[in-house]
MARGUSE-24118 format. One record per residue (C-alpha): residue number from 1; residue in one letter; x, y, z. Coordinates in steps of 0.02 Angstrom, whole numbers, plus 32768, in hexadecimal, padded with zeros to 4 digits. Each point is the difference from the previous one (the first is absolute). Layout:
BEGIN
NUM A X Y Z
...
//
This chain:
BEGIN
1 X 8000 8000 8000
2 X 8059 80BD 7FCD
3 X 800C 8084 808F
4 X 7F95 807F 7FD9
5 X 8035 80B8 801A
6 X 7FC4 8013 80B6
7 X 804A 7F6A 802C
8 X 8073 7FF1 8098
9 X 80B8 7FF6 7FBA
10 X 8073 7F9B 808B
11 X 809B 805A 8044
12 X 807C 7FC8 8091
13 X 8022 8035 8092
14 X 808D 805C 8067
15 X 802E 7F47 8039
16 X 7FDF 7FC6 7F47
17 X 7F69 7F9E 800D
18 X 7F8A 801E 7F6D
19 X 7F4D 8057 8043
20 X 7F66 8046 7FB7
21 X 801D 80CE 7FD3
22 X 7F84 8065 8042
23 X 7FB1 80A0 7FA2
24 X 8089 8071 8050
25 X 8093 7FA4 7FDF
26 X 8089 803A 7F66
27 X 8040 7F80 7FAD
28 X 80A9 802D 7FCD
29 X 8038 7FBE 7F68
30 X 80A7 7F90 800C
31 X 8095 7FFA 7F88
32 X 7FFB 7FA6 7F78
33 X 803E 7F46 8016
34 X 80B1 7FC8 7FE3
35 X 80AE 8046 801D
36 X 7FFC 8072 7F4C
37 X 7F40 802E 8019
38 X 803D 804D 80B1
39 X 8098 8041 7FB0
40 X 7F9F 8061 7F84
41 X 7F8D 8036 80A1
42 X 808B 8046 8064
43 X 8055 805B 7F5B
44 X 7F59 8055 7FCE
45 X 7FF9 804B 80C4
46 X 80BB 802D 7FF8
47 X 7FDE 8071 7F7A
48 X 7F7D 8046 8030
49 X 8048 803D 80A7
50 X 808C 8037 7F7F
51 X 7F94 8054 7F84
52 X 7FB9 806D 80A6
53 X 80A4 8016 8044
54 X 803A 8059 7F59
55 X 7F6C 8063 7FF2
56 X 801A 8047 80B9
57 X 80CB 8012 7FE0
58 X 7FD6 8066 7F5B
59 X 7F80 807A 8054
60 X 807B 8014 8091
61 X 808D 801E 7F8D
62 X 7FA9 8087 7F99
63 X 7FB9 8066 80A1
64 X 80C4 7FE9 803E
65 X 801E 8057 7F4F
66 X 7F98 8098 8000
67 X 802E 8011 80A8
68 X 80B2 8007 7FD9
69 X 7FE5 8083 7F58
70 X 7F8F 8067 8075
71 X 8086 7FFD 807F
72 X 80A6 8024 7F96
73 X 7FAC 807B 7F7C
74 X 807A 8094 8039
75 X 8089 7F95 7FAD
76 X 7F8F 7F9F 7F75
77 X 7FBE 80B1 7FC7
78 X 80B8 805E 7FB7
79 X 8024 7F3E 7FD1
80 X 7F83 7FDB 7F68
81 X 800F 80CA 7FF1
82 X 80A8 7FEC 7FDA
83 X 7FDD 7F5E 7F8F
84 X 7F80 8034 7FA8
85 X 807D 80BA 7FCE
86 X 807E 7F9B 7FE9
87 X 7F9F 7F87 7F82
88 X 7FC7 80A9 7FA7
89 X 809B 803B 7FE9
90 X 804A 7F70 7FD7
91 X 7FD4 8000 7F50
92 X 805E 80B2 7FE5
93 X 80A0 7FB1 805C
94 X 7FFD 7F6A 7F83
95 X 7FFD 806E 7F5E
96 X 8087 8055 804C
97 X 8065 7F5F 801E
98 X 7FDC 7FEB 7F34
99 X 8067 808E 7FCF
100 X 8081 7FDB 8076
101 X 7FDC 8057 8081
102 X 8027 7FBE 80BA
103 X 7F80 7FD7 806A
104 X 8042 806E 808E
105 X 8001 809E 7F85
106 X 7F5D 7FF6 7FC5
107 X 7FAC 7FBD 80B8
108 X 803F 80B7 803E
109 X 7FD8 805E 7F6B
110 X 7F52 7FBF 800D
111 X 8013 8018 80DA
112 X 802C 80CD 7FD9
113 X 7F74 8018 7F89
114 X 7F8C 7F9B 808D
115 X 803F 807B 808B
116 X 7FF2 808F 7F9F
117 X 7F4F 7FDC 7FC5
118 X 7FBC 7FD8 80B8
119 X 8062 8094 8038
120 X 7FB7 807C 7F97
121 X 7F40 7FA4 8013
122 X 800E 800F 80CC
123 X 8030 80B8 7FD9
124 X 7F7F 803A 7F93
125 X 7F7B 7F98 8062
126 X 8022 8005 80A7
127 X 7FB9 80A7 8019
128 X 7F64 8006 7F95
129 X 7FDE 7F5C 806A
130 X 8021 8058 809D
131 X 7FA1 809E 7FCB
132 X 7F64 7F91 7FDF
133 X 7FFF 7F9C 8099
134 X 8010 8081 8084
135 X 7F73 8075 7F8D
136 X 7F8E 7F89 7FDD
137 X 7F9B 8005 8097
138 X 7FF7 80C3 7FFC
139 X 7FD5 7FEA 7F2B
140 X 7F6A 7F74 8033
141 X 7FC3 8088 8098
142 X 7FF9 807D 7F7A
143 X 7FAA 7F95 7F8B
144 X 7F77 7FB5 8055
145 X 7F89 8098 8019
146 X 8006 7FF7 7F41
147 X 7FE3 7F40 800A
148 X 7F62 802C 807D
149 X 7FA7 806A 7F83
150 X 7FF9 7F6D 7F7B
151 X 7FBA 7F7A 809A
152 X 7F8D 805D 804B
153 X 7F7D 7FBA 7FA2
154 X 802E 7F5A 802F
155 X 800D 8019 80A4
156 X 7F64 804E 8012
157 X 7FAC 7F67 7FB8
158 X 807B 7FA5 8081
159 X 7FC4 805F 8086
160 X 7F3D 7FFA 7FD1
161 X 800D 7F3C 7FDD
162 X 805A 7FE9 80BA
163 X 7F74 806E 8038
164 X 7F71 7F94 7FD7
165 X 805D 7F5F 803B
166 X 8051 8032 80A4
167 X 7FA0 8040 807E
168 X 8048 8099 8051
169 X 8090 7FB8 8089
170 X 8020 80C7 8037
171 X 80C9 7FC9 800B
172 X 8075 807D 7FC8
173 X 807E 7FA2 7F94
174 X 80A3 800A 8035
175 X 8073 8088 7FC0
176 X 8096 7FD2 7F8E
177 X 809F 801C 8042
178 X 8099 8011 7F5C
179 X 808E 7FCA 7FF5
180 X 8090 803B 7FA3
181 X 8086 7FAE 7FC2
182 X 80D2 8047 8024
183 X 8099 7FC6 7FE1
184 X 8095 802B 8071
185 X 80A3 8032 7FE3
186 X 802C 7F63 8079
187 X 7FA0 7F86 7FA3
188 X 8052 802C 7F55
189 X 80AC 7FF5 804C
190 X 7FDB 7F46 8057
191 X 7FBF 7FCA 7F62
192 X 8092 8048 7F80
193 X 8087 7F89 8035
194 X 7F98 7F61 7FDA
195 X 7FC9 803F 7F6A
196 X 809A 802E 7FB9
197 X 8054 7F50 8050
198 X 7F61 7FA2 7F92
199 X 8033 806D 7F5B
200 X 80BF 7FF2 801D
201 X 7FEA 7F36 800D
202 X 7F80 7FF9 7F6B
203 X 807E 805A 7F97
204 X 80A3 7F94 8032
205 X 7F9C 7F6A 7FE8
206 X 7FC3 802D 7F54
207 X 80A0 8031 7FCB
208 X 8052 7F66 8049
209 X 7F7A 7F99 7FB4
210 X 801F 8071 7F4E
211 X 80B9 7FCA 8019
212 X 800B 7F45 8049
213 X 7F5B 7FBA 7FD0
214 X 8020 7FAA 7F6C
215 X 80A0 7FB8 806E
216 X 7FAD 7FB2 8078
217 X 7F7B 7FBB 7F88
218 X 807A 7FA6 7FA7
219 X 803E 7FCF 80A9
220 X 7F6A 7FAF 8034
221 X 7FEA 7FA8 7F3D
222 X 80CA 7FAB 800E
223 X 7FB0 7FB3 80C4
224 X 7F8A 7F97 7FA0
225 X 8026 7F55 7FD1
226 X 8016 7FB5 7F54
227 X 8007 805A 7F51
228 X 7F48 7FF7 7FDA
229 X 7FC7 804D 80A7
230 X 8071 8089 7FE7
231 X 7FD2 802A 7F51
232 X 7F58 7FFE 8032
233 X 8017 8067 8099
234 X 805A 807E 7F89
235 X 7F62 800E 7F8E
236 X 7F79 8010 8090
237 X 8077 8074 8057
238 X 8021 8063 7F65
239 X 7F4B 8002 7FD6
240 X 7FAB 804A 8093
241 X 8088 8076 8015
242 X 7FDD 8040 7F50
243 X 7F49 7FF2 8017
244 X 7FED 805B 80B2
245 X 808D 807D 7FCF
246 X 7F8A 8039 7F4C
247 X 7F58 8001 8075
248 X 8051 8062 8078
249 X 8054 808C 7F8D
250 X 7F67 8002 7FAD
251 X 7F95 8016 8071
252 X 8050 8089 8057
253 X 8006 804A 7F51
254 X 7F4A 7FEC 7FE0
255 X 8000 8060 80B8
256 X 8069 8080 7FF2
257 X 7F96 8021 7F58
258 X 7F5B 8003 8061
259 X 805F 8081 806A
260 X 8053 8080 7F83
261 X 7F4A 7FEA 7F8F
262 X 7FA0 8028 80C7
263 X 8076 8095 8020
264 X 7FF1 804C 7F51
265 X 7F3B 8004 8011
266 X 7FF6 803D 80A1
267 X 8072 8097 7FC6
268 X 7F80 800E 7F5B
269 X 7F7D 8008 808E
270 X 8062 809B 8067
271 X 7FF9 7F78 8098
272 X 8096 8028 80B8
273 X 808C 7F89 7FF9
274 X 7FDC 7FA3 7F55
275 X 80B1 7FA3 8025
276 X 7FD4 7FD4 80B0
277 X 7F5E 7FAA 7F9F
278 X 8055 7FA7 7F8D
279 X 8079 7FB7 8066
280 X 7F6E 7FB5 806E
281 X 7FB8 7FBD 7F57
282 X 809D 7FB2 7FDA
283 X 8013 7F99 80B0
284 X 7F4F 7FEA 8006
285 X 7FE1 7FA9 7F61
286 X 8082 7F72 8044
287 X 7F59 7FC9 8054
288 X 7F81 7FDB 7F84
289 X 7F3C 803C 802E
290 X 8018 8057 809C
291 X 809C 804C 7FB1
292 X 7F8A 8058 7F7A
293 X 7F71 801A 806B
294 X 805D 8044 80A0
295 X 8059 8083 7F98
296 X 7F6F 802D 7FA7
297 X 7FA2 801D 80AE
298 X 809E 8086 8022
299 X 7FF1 8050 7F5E
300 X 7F51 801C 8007
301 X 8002 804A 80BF
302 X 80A0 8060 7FBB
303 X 7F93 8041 7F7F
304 X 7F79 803E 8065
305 X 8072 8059 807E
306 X 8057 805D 7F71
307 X 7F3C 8015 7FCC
308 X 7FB8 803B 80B9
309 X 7F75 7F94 7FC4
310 X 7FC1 7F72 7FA1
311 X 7FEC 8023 7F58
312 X 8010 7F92 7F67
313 X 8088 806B 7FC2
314 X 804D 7FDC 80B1
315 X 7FEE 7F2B 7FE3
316 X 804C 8021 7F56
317 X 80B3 7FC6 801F
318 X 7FDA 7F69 8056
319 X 7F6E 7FCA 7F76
320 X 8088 802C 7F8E
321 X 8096 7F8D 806F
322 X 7F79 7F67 800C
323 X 7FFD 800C 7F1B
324 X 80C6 7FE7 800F
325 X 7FFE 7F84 807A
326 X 7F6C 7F98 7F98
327 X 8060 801E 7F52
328 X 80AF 7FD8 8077
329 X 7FB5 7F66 804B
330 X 7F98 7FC3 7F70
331 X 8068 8020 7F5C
332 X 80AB 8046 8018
333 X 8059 7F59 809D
334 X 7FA5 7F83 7FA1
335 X 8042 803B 7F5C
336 X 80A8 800B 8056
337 X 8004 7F81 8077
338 X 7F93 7F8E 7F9A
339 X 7F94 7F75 802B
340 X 8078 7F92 8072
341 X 802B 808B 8089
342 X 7F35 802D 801C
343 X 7FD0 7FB2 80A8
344 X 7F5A 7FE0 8032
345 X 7F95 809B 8068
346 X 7FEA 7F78 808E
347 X 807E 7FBB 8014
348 X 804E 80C6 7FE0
349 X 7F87 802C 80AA
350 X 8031 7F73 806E
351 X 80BF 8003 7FF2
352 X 7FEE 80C0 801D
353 X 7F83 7FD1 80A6
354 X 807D 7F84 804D
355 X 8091 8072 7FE4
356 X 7FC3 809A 802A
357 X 7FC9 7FB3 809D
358 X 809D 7FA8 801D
359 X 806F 80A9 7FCB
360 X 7FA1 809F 7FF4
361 X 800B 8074 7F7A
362 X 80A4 7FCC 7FBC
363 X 7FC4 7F45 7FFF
364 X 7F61 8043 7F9A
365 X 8089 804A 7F8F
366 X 8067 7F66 7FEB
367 X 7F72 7F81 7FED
368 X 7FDE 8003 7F40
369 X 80B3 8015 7FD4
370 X 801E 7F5B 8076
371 X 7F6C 7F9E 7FA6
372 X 804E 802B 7F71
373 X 80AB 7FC1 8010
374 X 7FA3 7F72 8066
375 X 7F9C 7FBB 7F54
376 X 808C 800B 7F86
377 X 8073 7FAD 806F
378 X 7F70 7F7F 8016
379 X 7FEC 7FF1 7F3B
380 X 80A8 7FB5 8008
381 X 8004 7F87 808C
382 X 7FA6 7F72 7FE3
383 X 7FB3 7FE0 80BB
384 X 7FC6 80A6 8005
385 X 7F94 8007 7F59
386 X 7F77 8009 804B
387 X 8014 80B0 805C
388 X 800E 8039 7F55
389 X 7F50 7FBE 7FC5
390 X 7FBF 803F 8096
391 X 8027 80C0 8007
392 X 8001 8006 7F48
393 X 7F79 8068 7F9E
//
């Protein structure tokens, strides 16, 4: 006669005597029979303890990570600063070394012309910059009994549609206290010596790296075992080095571009400081999105202060910076650039979210540059293909 499925199933018990399971027992099912069955058994738990054990090690090791770039950014900052000038340059140092030139010669000649330009930049800009933070809140006090007239219809309706909702509280809201922003004579000469210890270490390092780079790469190829491995080290190495090197010339290029064409239509436009402007176009576009849409936000409050109100003719410059930035972003880096450098707009937004929370401003700066160099140096490794499928566009 076949057990039917309510039947009682016999188990044994703790002294190994086979009884009758009850409705609340688990029956707990045993290894498979025979030495290989429980070999097989014991293997498949082993690896799964393994398999968990690796999972936990990996998410350790990358909190350990960020916690470790988060902690040591005041030396990884002037680091990939200096790599990623030093990869810029590099290009200019290698046509030199093809007309016999020595690396050393044209590393400093290309050093000078660095100094010089960053020289003369902090001089013209420095005090335009100053001039506009320390009169800004005295230009926006002046300003906003202009900006009152134009939203006083809409906070009429405000006040009528708060009216009919709220009942009357009689609390007297709370009076504003400002505050004003200063900078001391004491805090500018605490901060001047690490500033000028960051610049003076970003500037040896580039021109060491201008200098000894290709050295040491070479170095690092002859380490490697066996013919093959070295002459394909050689053509990876040479690769991204020529790949990241073009991006990155280009791109500050394409930027410095965006910041002369910026400049020259705020001067069309009779607009303070057009230089001052254009600079922040220039460092701002090295952030894609909020690069554009931050420094049209300045422009246009720029505008209206120059204004004393807010006018179309006021919004014109920044109307007129967000057409550049669309033909900029849109037709002139693709065309460029082309296809393989564009990166895909999320991927774009999260690298920028994890480094600007992990660095600040200057990691929000680096990011894009970093994914960059990051996907063509994945193109040509193998095991790391599939970064490249991911971030591209």
């Amino acid at each position: 006669m076949s057990s039917g499925a309510g039947q009682e199933q016999p188990v044994a018990d703790a002294d190994g005597q086979p009884r009758v399971a009850s409705g609340t027992d688990v029956v707990i099912s045993a290894p498979p029979a025979g030495k290989r069955g429980r070999r097989l058994y014991v293997g498949r738990g082993v690896w799964r303890h393994l398999r968990a054990s690796r999972l936990a090690l990996n998410v350790l090791l990358f909190l350990a990570l960020m916690y470790t770039i988060t902690l040591t950014k005041a030396l990884l900052i002037p680091l990939l600063l200096a790599a990623f000038l030093g990869l810029t340059l590099n290009p200019l140092v290698a046509a030199g070394s093809r007309l016999h030139l020595p690396r050393w010669l044209s590393a400093s000649v290309l050093m000078l012309a660095l100094i010089a330009g960053l020289s003369v930049s902090i001089t013209q800009l420095t005090q335009p910059a100053l001039g506009w933070f320390h009169g800004a809140p005295a230009a926006i006090r002046h300003f906003v009994p202009a900006l009152k007239k134009m939203t006083k219809p809409i906070e009429a309706a405000n006040r009528a549609t708060q009216t009919l909702v709220n009942a009357p509280t009689g609390r007297r809201a709370a009076p504003q206290t400002s505050t004003s922003l200063a900078i001391s004579t004491w805090d500018v000469v605490s901060t001047a010596p690490k500033v000028l210890a960051a610049v003076l270490s970003v500037l040896l390092l580039v021109f060491f790296f201008l200098v000894f780079g290709d050295s040491m790469l070479r170095r690092l190829v002859e380490i490697t075992p066996g013919f093959a491995y070295k002459r394909h080290a050689v053509a990876i190495v040479r690769g991204i080095q020529t790949e990241v090197s073009r991006y990155l010339l280009t791109a500050l290029l394409i930027n410095a571009g965006l910041g002369a064409v910026t400049a020259t239509m705020l001067w069309l436009y009779h607009m303070p400081d057009p230089l001052l402007w254009g600079a922040v176009a220039m460092f701002a576009n090295f952030v894609p999105y909020v690069g554009a849409i931050s420094t049209a936000i300045v422009l246009a409050l720029v505008g209206m202060l120059n204004a004393n109100d807010a006018s179309l003719h006021a919004l014109l410059p920044a109307v007129t910076f967000s057409a550049i930035t669309v033909i900029e972003g849109n037709l002139v880096t693709p065309m460029i650039q082309g296809r393989s450098m564009r990166l895909s707009p999320i991927a774009i937004l999260l690298w920028l979210v994890v480094w600007g929370w992990l660095w600040g401003v200057p990691g929000a700066l680096l990011a894009v540059p970093m994914l960059t160099c990051t996907k063509l140096i994945a193109e040509r490794v193998p095991s790391w293909h599939w970064f490249s499928l991911i971030v591209q566009r």
